[in-house]
N, C-alpha and C positions, 0 to 999 in steps of 0.2 A: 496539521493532523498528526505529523510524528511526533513531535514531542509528546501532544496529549496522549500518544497511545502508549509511551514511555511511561508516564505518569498514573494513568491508568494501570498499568501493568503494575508499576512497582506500590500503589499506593493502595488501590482497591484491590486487585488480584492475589499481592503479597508476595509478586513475580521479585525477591531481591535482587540486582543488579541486575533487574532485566534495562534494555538498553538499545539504540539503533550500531548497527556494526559499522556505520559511518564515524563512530565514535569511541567505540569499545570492540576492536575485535574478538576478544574473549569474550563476552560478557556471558554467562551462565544461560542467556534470554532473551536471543536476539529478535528483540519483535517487531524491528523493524531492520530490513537487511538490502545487500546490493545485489541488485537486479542482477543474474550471470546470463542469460536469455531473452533475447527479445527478436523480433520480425523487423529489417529496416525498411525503409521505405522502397526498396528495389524487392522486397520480399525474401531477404537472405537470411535466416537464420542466424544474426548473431550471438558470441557466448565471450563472458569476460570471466575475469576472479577478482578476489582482493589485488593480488598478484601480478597482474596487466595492466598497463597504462592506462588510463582513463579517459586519454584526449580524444575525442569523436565517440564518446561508449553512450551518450545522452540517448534515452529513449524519447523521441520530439514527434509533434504531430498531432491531430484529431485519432480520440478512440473512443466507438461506441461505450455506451456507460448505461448501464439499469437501474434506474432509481426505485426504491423501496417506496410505494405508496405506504402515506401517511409522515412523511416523513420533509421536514423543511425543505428541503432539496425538492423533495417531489412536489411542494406548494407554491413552491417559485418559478420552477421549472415550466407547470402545471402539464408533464405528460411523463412516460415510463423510460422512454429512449431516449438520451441526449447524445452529442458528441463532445466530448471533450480535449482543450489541449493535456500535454503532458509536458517535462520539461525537468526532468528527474530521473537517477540511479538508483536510488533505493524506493523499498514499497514495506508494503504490509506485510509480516510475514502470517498465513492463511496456520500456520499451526498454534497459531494462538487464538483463534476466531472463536472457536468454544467458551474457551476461559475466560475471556473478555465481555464475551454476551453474557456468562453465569454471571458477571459485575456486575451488570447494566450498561455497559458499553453497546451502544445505537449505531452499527457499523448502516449506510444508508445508500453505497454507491457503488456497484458493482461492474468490473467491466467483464463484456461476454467470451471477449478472445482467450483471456486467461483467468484465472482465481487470484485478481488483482482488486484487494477493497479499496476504498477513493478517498473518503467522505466520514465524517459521522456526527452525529446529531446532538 
């Protein structure tokens, strides 16, 4: 899902050097970026940067997920709430979610705890 939204970004949108910050710290367009925030499983509020070590930063576990009826995920699934694993630092970054749907990008998986998109179609 990151790469395509890298490619989406730069090809359809005309985002140039847009890019995930896993790979391009600077890049003009980070549309896909590292998670600084997350809930662990003790419920503590974690926070990292670029900056911080990484080892133990994994966001892991089942996370409620809203499926967009009509949408392959939601046909498979065949209902609106799933749980999902994770197993990942970086996500979507939600300031691009405008510019992306103006392309036609099908974003399809939303999680409820945060403005975290999953999925797309």
């Amino acid at each position: 899902m990151q790469c395509a939204v890298i490619e989406i970004s730069r090809h359809c949108a005309g985002l140039k050097g847009a890019n995930s910050s896993e790979f391009d710290l600077h890049t003009p367009h980070p549309v896909i970026y590292l998670l600084e925030e997350w809930v662990d499983r003790h419920q503590i509020i974690q926070r990292r940067s670029s900056d911080t070590p990484k080892g133990g930063t994994m966001r892991l576990g089942l996370y409620p997920c809203r499926l967009e009826e009509g949408s392959l995920a939601f046909q498979a699934y065949s209902k609106k709430l799933i749980a999902e694993r994770h197993r990942h630092r970086y996500e979507f970054n939600n300031a691009y979610l405008d510019i992306l749907r103006k392309v036609g990008w099908n974003s399809v998986a939303f999680l409820r705890t945060r403005s975290w998109w999953r999925s797309s179609n």
